[in-house]
N, CA and C atoms as an extended XYZ file, in Angstrom:
582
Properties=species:S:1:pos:R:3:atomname:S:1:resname:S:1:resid:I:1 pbc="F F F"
N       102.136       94.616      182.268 N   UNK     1
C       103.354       95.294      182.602 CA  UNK     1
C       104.456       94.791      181.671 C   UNK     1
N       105.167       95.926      181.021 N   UNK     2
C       106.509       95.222      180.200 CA  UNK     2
C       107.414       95.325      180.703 C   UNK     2
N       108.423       94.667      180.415 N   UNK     3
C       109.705       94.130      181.059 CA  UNK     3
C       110.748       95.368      180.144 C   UNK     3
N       111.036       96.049      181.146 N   UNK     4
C       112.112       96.861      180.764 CA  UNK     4
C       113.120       96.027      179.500 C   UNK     4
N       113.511       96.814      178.528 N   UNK     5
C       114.307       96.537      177.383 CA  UNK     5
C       113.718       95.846      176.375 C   UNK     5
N       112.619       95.288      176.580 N   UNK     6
C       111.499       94.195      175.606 CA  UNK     6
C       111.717       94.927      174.421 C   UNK     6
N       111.217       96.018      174.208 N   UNK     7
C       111.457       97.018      172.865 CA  UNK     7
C       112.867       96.411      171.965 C   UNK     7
N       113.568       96.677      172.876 N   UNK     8
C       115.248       97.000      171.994 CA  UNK     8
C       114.800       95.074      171.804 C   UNK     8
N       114.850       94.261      172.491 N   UNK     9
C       114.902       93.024      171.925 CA  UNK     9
C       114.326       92.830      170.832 C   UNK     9
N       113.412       93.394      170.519 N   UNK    10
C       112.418       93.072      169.492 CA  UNK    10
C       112.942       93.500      168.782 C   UNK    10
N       113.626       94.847      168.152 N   UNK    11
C       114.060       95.334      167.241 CA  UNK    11
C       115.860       94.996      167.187 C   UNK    11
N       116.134       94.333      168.226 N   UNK    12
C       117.708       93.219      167.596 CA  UNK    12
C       117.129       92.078      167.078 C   UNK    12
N       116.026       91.620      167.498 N   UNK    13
C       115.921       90.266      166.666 CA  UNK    13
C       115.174       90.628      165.060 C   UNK    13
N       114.199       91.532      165.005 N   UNK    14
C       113.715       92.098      163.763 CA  UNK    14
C       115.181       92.581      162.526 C   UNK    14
N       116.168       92.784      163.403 N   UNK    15
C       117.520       93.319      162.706 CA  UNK    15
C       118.079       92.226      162.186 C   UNK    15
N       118.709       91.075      163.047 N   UNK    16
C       118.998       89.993      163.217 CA  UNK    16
C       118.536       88.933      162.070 C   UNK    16
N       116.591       88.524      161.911 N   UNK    17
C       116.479       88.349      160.763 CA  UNK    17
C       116.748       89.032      159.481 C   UNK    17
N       116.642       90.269      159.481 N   UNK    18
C       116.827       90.956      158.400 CA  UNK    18
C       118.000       90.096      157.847 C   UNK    18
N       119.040       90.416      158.819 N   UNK    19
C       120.607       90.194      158.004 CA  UNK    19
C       121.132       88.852      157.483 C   UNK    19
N       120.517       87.932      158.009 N   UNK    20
C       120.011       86.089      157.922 CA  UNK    20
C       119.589       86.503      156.398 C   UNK    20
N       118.881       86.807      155.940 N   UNK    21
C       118.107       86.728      154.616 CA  UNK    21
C       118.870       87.056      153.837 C   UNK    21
N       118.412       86.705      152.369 N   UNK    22
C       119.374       87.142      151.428 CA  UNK    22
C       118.287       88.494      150.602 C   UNK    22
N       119.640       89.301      150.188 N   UNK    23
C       119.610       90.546      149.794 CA  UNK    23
C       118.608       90.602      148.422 C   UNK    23
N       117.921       91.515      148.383 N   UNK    24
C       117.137       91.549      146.811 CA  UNK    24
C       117.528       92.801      146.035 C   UNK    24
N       118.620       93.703      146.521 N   UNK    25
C       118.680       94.538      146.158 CA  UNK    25
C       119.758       94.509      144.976 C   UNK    25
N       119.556       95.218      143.887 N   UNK    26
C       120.033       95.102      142.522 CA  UNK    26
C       121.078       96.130      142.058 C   UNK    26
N       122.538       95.742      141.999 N   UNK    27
C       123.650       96.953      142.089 CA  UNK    27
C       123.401       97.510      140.860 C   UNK    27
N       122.787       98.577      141.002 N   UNK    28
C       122.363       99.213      139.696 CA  UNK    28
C       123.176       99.375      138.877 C   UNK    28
N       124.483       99.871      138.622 N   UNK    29
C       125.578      100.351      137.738 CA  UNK    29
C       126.146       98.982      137.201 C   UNK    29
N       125.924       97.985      137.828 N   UNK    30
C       126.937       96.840      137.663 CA  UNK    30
C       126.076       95.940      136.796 C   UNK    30
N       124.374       96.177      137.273 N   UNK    31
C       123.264       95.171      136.767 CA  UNK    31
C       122.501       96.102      136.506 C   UNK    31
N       122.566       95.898      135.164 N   UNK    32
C       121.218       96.790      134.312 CA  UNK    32
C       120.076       95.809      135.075 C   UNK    32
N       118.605       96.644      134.877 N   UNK    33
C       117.455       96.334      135.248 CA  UNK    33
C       116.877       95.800      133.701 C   UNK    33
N       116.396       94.961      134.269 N   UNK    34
C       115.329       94.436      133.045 CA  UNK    34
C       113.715       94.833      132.971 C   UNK    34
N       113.695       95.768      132.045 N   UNK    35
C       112.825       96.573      131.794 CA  UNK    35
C       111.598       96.221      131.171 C   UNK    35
N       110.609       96.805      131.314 N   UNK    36
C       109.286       96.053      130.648 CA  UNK    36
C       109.430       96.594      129.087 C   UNK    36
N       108.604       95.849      128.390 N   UNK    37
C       108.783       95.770      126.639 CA  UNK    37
C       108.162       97.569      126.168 C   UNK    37
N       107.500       97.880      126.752 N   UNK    38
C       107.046       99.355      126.206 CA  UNK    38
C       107.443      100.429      127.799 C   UNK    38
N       108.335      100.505      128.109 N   UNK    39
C       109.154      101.700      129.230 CA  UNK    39
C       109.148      102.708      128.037 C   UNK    39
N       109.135      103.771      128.872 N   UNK    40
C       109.627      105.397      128.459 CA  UNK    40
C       110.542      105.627      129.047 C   UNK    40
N       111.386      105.817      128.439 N   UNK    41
C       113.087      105.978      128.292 CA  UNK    41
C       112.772      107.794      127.896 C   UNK    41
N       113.816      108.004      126.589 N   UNK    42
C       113.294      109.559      125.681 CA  UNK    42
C       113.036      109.032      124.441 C   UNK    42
N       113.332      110.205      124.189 N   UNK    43
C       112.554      110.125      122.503 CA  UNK    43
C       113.318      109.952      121.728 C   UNK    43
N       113.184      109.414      120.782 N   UNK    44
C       114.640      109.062      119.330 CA  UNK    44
C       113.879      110.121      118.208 C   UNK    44
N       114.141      110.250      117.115 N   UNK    45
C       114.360      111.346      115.819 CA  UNK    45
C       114.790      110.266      115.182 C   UNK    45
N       113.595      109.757      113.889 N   UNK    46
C       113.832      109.285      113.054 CA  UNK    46
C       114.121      110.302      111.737 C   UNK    46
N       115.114      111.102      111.718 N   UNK    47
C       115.312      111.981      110.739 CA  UNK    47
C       114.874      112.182      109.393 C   UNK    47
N       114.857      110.992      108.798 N   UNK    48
C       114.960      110.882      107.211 CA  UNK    48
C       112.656      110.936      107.347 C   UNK    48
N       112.472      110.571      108.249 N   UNK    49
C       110.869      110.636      108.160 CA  UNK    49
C       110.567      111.618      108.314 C   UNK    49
N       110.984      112.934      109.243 N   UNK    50
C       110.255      114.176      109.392 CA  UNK    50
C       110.413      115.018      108.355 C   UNK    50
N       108.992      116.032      107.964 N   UNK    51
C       108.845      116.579      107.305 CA  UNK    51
C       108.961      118.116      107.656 C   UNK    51
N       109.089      118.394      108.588 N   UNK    52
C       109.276      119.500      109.590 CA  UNK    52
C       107.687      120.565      109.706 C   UNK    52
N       106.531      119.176      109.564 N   UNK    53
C       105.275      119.417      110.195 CA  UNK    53
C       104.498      120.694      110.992 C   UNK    53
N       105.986      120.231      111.928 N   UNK    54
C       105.762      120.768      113.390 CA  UNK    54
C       104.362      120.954      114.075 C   UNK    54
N       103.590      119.719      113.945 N   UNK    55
C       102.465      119.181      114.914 CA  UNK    55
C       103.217      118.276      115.954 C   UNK    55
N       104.427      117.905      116.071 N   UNK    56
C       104.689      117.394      117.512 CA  UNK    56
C       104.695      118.821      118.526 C   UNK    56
N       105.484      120.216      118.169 N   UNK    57
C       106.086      120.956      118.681 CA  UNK    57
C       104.924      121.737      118.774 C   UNK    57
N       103.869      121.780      117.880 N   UNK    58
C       102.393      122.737      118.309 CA  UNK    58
C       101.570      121.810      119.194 C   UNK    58
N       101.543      120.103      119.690 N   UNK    59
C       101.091      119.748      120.390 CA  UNK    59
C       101.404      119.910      121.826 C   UNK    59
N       102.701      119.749      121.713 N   UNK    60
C       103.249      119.521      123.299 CA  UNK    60
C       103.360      120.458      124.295 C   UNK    60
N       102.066      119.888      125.307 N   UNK    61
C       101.843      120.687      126.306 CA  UNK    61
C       102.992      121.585      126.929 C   UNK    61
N       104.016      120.800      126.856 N   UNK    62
C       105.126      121.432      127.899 CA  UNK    62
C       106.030      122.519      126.914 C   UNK    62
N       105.509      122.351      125.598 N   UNK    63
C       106.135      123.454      124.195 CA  UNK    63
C       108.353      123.054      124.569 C   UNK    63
N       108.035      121.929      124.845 N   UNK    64
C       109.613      121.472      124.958 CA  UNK    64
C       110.402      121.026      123.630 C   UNK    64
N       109.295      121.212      122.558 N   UNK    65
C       110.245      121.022      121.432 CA  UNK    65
C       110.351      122.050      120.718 C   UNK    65
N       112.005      121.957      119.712 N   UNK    66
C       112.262      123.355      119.056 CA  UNK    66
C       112.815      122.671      117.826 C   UNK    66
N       112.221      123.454      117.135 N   UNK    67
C       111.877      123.060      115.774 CA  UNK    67
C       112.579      124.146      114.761 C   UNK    67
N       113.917      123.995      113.688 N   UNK    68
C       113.923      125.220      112.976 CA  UNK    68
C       114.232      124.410      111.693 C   UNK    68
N       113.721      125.410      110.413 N   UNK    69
C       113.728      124.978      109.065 CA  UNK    69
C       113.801      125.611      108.206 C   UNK    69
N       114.015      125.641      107.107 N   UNK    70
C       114.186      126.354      106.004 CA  UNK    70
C       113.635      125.844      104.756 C   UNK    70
N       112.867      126.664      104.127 N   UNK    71
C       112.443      125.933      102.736 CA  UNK    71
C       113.408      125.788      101.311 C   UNK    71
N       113.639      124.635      100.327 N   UNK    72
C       114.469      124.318       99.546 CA  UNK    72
C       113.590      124.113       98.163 C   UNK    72
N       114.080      124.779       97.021 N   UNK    73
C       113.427      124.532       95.664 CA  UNK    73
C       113.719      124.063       95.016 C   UNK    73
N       113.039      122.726       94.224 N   UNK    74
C       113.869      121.419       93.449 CA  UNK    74
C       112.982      122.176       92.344 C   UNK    74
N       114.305      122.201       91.239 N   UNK    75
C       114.125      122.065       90.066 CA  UNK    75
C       111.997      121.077       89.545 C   UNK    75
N       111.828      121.520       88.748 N   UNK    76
C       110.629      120.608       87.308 CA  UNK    76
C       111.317      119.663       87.183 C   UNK    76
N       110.128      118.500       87.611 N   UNK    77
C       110.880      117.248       87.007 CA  UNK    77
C       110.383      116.899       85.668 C   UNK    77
N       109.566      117.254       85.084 N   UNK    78
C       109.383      117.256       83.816 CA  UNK    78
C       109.543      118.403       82.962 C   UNK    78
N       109.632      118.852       81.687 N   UNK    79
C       109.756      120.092       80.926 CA  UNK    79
C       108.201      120.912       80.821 C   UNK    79
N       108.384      121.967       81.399 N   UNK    80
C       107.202      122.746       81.228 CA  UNK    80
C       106.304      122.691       82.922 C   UNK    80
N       106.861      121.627       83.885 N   UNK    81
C       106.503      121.944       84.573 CA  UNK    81
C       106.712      122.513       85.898 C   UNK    81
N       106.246      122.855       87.418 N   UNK    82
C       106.660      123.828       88.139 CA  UNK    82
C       107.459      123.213       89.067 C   UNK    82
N       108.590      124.572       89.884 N   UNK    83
C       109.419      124.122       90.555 CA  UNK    83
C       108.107      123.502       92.030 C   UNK    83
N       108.832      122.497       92.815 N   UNK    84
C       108.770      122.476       93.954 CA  UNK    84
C       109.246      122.845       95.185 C   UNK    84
N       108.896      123.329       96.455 N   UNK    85
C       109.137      123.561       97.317 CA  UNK    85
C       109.197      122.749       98.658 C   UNK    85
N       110.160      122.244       99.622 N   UNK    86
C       110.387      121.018      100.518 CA  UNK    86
C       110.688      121.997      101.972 C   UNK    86
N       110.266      121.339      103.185 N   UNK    87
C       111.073      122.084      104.004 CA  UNK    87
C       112.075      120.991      104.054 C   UNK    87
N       112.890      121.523      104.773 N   UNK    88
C       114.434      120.921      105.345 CA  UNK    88
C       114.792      121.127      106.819 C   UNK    88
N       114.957      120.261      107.556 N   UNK    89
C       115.008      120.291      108.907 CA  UNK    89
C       116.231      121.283      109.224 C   UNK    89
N       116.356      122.221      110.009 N   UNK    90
C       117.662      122.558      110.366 CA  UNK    90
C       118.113      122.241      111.998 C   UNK    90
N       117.128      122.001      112.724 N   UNK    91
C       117.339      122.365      114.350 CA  UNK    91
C       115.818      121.231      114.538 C   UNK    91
N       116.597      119.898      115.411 N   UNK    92
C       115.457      119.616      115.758 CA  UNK    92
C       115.543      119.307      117.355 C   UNK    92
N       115.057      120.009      118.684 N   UNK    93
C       115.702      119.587      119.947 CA  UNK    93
C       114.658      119.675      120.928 C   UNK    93
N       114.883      118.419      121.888 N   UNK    94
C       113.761      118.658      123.052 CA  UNK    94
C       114.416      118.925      124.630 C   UNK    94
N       113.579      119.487      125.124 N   UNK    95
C       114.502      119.886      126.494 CA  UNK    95
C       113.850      119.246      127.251 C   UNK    95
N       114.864      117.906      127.935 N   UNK    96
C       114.017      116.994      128.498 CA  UNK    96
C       114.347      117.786      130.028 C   UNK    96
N       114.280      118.651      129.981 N   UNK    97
C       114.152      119.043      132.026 CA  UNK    97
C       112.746      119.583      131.849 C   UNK    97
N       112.520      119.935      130.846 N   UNK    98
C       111.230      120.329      130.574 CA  UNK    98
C       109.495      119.389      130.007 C   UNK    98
N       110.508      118.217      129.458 N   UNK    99
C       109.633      117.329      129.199 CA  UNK    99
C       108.285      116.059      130.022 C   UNK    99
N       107.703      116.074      129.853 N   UNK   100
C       106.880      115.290      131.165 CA  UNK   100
C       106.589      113.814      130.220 C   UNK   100
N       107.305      113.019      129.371 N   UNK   101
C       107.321      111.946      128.807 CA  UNK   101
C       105.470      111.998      128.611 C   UNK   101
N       104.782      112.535      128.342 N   UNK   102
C       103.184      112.181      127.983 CA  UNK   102
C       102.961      111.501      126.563 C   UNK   102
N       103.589      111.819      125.455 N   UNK   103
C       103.901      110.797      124.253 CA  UNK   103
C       102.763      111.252      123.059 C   UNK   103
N       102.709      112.794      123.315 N   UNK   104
C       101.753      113.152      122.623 CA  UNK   104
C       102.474      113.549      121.254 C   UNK   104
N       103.769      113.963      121.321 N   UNK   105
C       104.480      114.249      120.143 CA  UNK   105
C       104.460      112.983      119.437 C   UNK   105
N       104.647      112.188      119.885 N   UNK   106
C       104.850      110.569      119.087 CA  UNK   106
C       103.245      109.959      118.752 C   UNK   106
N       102.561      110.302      119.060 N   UNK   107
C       101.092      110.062      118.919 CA  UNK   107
C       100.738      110.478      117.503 C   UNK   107
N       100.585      112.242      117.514 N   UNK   108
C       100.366      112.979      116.820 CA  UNK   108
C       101.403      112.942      115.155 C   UNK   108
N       102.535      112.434      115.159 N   UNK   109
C       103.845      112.330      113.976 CA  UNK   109
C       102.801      111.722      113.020 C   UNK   109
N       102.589      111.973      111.975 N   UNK   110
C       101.998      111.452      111.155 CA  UNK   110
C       103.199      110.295      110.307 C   UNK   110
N       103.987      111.059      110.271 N   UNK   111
C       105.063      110.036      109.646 CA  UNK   111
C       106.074      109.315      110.180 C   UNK   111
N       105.503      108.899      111.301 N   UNK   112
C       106.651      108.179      112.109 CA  UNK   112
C       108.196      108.429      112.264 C   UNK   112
N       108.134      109.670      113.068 N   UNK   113
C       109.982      110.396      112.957 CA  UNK   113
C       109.803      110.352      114.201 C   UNK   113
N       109.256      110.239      115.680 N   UNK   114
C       109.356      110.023      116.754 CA  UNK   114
C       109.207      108.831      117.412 C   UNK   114
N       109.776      108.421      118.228 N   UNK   115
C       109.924      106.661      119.192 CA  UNK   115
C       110.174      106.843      120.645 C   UNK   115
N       109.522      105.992      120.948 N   UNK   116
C       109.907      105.802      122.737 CA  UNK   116
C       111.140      104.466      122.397 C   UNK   116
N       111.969      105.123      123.453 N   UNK   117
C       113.519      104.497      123.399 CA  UNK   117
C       113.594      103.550      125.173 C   UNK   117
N       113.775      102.633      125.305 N   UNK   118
C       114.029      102.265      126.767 CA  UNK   118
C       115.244      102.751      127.192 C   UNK   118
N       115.548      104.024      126.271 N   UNK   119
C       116.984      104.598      127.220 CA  UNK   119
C       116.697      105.527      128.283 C   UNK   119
N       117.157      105.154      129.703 N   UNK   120
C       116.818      105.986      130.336 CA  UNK   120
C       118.373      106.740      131.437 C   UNK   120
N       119.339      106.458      130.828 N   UNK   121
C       121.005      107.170      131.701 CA  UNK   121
C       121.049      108.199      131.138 C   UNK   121
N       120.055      109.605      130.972 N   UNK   122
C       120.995      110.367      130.550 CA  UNK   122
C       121.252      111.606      131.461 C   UNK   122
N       121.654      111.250      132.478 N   UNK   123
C       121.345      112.442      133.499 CA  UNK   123
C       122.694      113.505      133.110 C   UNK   123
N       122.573      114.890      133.453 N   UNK   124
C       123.491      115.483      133.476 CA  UNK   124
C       123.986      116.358      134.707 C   UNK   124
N       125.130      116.805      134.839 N   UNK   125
C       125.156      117.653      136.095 CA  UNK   125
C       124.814      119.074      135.656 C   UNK   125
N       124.501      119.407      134.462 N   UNK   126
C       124.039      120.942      134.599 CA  UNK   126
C       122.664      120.628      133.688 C   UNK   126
N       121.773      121.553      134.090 N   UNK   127
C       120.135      121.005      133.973 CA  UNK   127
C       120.500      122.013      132.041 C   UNK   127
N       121.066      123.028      131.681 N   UNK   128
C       121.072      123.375      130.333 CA  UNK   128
C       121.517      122.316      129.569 C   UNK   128
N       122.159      121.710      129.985 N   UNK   129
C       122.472      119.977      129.034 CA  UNK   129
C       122.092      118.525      128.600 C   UNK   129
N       120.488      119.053      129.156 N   UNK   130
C       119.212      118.204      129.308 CA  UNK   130
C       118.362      118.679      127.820 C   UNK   130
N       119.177      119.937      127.492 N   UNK   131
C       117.832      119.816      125.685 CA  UNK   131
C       118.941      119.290      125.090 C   UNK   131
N       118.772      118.120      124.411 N   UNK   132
C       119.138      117.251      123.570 CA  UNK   132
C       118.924      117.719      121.867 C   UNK   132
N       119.872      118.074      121.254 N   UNK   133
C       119.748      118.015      119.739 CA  UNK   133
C       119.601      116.482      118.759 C   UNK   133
N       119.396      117.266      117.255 N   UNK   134
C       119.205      115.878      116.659 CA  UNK   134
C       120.323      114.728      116.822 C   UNK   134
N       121.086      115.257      116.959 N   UNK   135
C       122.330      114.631      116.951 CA  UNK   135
C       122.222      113.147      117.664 C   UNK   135
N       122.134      113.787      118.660 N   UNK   136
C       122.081      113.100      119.835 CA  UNK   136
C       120.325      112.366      120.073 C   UNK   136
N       119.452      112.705      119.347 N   UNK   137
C       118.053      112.031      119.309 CA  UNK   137
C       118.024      110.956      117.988 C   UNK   137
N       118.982      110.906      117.313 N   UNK   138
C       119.319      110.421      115.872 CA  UNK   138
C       119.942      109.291      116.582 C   UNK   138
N       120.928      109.605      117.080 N   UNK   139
C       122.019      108.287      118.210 CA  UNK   139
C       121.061      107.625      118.261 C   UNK   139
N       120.084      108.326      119.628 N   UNK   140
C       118.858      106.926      120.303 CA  UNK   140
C       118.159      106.451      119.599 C   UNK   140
N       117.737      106.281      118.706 N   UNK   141
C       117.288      105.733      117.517 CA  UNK   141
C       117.370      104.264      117.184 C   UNK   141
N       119.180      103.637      117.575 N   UNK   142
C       119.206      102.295      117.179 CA  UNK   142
C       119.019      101.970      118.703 C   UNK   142
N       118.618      101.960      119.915 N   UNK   143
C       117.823      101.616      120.827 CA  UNK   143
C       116.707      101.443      121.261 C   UNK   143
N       116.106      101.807      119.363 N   UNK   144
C       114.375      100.993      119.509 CA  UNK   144
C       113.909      100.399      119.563 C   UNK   144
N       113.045       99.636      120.402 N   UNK   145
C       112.740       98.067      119.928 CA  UNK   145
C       112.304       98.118      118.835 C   UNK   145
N       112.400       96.379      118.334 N   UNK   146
C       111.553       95.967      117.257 CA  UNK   146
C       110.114       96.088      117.530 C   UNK   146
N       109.124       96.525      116.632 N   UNK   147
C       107.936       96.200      117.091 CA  UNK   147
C       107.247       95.000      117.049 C   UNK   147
N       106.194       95.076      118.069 N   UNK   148
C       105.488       93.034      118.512 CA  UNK   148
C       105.222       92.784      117.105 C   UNK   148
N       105.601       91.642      116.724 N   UNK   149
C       104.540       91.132      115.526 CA  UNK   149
C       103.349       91.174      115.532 C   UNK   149
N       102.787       91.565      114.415 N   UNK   150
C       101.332       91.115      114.165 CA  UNK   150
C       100.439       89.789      114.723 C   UNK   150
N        99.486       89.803      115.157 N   UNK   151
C        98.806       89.113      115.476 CA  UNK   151
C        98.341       87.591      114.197 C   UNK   151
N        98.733       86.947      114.385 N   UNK   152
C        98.466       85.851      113.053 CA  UNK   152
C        97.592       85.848      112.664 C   UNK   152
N        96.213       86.086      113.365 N   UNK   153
C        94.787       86.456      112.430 CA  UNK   153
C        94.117       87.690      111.962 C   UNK   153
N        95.435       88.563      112.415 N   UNK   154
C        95.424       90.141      112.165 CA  UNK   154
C        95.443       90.006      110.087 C   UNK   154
N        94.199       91.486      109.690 N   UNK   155
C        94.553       91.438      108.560 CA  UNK   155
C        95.804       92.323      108.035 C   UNK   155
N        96.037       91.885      107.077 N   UNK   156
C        97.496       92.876      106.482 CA  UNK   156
C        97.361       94.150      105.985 C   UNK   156
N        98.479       95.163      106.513 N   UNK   157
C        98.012       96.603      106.668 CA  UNK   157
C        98.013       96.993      105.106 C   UNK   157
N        96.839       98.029      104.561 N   UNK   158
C        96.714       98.226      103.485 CA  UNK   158
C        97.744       98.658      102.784 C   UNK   158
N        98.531       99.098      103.487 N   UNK   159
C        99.869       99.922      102.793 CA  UNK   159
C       100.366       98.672      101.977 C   UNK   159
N       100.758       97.627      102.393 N   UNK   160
C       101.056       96.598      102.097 CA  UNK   160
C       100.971       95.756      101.670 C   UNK   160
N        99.573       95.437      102.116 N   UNK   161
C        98.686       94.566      100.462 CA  UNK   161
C        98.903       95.504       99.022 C   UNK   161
N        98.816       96.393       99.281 N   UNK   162
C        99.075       97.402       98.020 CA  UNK   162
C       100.039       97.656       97.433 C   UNK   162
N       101.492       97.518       98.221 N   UNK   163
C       102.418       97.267       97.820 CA  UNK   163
C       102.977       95.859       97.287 C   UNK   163
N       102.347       95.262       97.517 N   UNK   164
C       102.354       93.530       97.123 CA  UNK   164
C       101.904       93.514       95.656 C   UNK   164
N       100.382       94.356       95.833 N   UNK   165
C        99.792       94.116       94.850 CA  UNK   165
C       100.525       94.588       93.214 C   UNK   165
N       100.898       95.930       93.518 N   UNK   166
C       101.595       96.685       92.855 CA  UNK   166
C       102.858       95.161       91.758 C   UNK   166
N       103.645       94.987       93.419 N   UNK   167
C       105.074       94.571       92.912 CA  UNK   167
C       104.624       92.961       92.138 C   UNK   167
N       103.446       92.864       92.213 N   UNK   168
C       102.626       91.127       91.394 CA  UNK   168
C       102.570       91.279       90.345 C   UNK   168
N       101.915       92.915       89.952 N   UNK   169
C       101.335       93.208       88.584 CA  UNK   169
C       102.801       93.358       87.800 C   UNK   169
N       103.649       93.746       88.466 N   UNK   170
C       104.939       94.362       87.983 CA  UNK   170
C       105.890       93.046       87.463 C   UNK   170
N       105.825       92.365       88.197 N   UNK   171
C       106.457       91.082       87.937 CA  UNK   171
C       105.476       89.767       86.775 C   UNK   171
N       104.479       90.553       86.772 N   UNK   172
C       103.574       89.823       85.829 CA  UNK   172
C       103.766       90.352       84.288 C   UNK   172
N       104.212       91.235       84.453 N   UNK   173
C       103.862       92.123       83.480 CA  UNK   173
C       105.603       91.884       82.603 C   UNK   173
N       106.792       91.802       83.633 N   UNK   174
C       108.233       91.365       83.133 CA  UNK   174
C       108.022       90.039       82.342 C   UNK   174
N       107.148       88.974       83.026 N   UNK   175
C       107.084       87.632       82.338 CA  UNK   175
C       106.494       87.532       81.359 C   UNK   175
N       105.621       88.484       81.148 N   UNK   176
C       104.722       88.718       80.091 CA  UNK   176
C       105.641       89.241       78.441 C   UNK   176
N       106.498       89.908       78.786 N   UNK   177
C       107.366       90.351       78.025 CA  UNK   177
C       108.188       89.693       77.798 C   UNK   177
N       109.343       88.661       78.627 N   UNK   178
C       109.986       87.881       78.765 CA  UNK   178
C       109.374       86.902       77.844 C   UNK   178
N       108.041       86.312       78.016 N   UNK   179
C       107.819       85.048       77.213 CA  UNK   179
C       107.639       85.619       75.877 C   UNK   179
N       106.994       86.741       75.553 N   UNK   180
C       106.551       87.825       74.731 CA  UNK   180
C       107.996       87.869       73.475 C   UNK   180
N       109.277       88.054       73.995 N   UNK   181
C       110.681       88.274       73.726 CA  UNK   181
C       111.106       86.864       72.955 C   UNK   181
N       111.197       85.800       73.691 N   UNK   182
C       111.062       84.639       73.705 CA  UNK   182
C       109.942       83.897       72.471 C   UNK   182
N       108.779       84.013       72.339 N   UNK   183
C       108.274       83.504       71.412 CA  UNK   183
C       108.499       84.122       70.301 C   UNK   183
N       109.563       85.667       70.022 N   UNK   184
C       109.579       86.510       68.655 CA  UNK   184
C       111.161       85.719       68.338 C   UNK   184
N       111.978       85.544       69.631 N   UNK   185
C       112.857       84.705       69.166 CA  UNK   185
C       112.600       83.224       68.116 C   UNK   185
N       111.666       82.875       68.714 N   UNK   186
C       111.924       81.518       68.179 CA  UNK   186
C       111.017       81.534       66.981 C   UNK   186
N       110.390       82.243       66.256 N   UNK   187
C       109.359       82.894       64.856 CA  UNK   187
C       110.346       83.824       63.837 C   UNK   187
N       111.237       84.128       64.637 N   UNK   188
C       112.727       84.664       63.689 CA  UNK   188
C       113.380       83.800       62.730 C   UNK   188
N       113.506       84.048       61.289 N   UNK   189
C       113.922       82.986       61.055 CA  UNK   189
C       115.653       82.624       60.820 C   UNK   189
N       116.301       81.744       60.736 N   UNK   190
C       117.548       81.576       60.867 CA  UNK   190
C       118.214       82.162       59.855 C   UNK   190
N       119.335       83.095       60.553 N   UNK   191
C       119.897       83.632       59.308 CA  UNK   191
C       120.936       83.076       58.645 C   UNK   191
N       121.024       83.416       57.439 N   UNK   192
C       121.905       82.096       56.304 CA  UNK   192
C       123.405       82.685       56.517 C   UNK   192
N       124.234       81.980       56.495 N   UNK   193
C       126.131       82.310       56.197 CA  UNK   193
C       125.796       82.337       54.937 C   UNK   193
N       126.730       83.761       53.825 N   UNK   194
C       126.848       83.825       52.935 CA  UNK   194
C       128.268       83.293       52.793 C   UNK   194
């Protein structure tokens, strides 16, 4: 048999501790959260890397990116030979009300013009002000992390040994001339005051 009111006691003293304890809750606006090292925030636009591909915008399931361009013709850089043709980005924008962060555009970039950003404030009060232009994907950009270092017994990426290799031969090749310069100096012979 229970004793009339037993209930409510239980749930003043369940209250009671509650309010004894200290709070864990985190004033969001006042205290940023400390975020794990790879969060999905949006996407940044590394501009100067895209080629205007458009394999992010033919991948993405949700077709949330819009892509516009125009092609540009550079002059022969040598005599006799043909002009070239470049695209040029004109319009690059994603509509994040539409976006489902899956990271397939950034997967797929062959040239690294897309990033996951740990920015995540960008709410708006009207949902048309959620597709973001370059403008504004160019901004998020310096909110990328650095990436982890290499692993110390990791080998060195070929791009790079190759570029090493390159800038060795190059600098081998200055000293080579340098001493080259140098020994015609000193086999010169002194010229006389008339």
């Amino acid at each position: 048999m229970s004793i009339p009111g037993s209930g409510l006691a239980k749930g003043l003293a369940v209250t009671l501790k509650a309010m004894t304890r200290r709070s864990v809750t985190a004033q969001y606006p006042d205290v940023q959260p400390d975020l794990p090292p790879r969060s999905r925030g949006v996407i940044a636009l590394f501009e100067e890397n895209c080629t205007v591909c458009m394999l992010c915008a033919r991948e993405c399931p949700d077709w949330c990116i819009y892509i516009d361009s125009h092609k540009e013709t550079t002059p022969a850089t040598a005599p006799g030979g043909r002009e070239r043709s470049r695209n040029v980005l004109d319009r690059f924008a994603i509509d994040f009300s539409l976006c489902m962060y899956c990271g397939i555009c950034i997967e797929v970039c062959p040239f690294d013009a897309l990033f996951w950003t740990p920015e995540f404030e960008y709410a708006e009060t009207d949902i048309l002000e959620l597709t973001h232009e370059r403008d504004k994907l160019r901004d998020w950009m310096w909110t990328v992390p650095a990436p982890p270092a290499l692993d110390p017994g990791a080998e060195e990426p070929k791009e790079i040994a190759a570029a090493r290799k390159a800038a060795d031969k190059l600098i081998a090749a200055q000293q080579a001339q340098q001493a080259e310069q140098a020994e015609q100096a000193e086999q010169a012979p002194p010229e006389s005051s008339a």
